[in-house]
N, C-alpha and C positions, 0 to 999 in steps of 0.2 A: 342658465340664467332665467328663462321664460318660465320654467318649470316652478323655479326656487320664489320668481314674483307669486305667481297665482297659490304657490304653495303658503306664503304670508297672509294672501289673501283669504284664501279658505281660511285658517286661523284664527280670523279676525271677523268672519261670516258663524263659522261654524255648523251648527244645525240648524238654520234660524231661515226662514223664507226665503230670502232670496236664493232665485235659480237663476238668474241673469246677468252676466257682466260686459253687453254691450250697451254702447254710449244711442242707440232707437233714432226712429227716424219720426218727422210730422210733418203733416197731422196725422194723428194715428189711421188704423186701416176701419172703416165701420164695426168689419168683423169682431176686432178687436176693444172698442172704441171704451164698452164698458169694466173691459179685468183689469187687476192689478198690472203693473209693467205694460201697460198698453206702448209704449212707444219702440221699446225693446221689443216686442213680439210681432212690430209690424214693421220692423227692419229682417225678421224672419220673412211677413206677408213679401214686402218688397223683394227680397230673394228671389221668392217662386215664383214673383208676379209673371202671368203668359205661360208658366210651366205645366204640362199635363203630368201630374204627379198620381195618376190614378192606376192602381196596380204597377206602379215602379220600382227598382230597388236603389235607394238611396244612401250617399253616404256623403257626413256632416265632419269635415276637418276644424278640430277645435273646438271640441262641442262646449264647453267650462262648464258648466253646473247643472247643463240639461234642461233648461225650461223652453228653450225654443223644440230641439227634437221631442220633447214629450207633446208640445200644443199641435206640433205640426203631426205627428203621428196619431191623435188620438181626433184629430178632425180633417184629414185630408185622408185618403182610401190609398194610402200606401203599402204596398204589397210588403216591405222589409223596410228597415230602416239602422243602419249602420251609423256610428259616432267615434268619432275620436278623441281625446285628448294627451298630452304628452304630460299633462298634472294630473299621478295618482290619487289625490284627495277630491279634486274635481270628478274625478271616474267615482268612486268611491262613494260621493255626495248623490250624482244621479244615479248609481243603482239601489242607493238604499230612498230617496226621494222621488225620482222621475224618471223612473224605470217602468214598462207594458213589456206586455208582448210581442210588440211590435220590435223594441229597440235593443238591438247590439251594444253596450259601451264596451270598450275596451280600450288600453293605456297602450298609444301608440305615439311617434314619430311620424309629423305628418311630411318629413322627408324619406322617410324609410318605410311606407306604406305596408302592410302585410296583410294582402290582400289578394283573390284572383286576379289575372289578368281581366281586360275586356269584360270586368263584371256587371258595374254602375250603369247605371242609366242617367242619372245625375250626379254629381257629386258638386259640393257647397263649404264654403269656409270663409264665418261673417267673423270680420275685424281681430283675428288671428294671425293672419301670414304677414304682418309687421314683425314679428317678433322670430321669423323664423329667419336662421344665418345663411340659408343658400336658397332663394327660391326657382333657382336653375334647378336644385333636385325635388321641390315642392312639383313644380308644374309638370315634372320628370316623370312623379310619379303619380302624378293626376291622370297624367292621359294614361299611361301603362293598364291603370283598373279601371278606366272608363270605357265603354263601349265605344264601337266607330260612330254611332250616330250618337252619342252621350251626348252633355251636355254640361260644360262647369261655369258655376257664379260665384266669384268673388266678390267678395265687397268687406272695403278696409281704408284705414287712414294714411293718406303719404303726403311728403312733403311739397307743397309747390312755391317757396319763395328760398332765395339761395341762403336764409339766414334759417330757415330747417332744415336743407338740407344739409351745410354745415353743422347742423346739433345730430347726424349723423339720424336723418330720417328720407328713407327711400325717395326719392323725385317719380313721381308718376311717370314721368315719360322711361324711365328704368324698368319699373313693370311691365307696360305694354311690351317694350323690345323682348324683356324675358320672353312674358306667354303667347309672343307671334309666333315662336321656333316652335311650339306645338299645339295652339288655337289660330280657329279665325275668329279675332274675337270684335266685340262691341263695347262702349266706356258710356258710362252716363254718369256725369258730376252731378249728386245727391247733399254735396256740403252743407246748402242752408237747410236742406230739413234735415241732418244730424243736426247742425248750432240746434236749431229750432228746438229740437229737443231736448236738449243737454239744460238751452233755457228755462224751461218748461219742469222738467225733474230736478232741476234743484230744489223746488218749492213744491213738488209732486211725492217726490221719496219719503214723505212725512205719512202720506197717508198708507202706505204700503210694505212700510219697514218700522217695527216697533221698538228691535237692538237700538239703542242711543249711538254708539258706536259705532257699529255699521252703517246705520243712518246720516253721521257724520262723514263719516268715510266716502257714502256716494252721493253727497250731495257736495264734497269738494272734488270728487271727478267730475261731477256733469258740469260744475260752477266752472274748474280750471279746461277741460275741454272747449264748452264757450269759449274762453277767451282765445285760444288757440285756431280755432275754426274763425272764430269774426276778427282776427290780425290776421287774417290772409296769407298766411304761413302753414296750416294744413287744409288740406282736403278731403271727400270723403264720397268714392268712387267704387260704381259698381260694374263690373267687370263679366259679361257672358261670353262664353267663348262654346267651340263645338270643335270637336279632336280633327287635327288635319288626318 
């Protein structure tokens, strides 16, 4: 099902700029403040934010189109950098766009991991693990390739009012119970600077996407997003955890 979305999606992207299909976080990061997708690339910043990412080996669940692992690998002193996605078109997209040397993609299951043991030093997966059917075997196999002292950050959208989670959208407090069975982890609720941003790109995707089409397309994501995040029905929660 997740596969066959993003796989429309590409279709309707095609070869055309956009590397990004998360809903970004504000105000943007300085670093970031002047590129295109600045809000999207500093829900990457926020990821790492406090991470020592300098000579680490890194691996990105749900990487979509590759524009965050190519910024982060091509300005952070990353020793490797590994990506997933379980959308061959989206693989497909960053190795012939937003592919170095630095980056692994490969079309994987981020249930079904296929990876060393104990390899990661970090591992990351922004606003993907909504869309996965078991994340008892997501976090299963998070900690499995993560080192003992690793480190993993989530950060995604879930339900917090009973009228989303009957539209059959995970309840926060469902996640945490998951990833206590194999992090100790930490929650920090980031909702309004997703809205914030979602507000902000509806009227921003103008100047950064030239498809008409496309351009349509993400600017009734970021518009219907808004609404959903400011009715108090989603949230949008970032998750560090460290392998028990």
């Amino acid at each position: 099902m997740q596969a066959q979305l993003y796989k429309e999606v590409n279709d309707l992207f095609g070869d055309n700029e956009i590397s990004f299909m998360n809903h970004g976080y504000a105000p943007a990061y300085p670093e970031v403040e002047l590129l295109p997708f600045k809000h999207q690339l500093s829900l990457y910043s926020k990821a790492v934010e406090n991470l020592d990412l300098n000579g680490k080996i890194i691996l990105e669940t749900g990487c979509g189109r590759g524009g965050g692992a190519k910024w982060l690998s091509e300005n952070k002193n990353i020793k490797e950098y590994y990506a997933c996605d379980i959308c061959v078109e989206n693989v497909d997209f960053c190795n012939k766009h937003n592919y170095n040397n630095i980056i692994k993609y490969s079309v994987q299951d981020a249930q079904k991991l296929n990876y060393p043991e104990n390899f990661f030093d970090i591992v990351f997966s922004i606003e993907s693990s909504h869309g996965y059917e078991s994340l008892n075997l997501f976090f299963e196999n998070v900690s499995k390739v993560l080192k003992n002292d690793g480190t993993f950050v989530l950060m995604d959208m879930y339900g917090i009012s009973d009228i989303s989670i009957s539209h059959n959208n995970r309840p926060i407090n469902y996640i945490i119970n998951e990833a206590e069975k194999f992090f100790k982890i930490k929650i920090e609720n980031v909702t309004e600077n997703v809205k914030n941003a979602c507000s902000q790109d509806t009227e921003l995707m103008k100047n950064w996407i030239s498809d008409p089409k496309s351009l349509e397309k993400m600017e009734y994501i970021s518009s219907q997003s808004f609404e959903r995040y400011g009715g108090g029905h989603r949230g949008f929660f970032k998750m560090t955890g460290i392998k028990k």
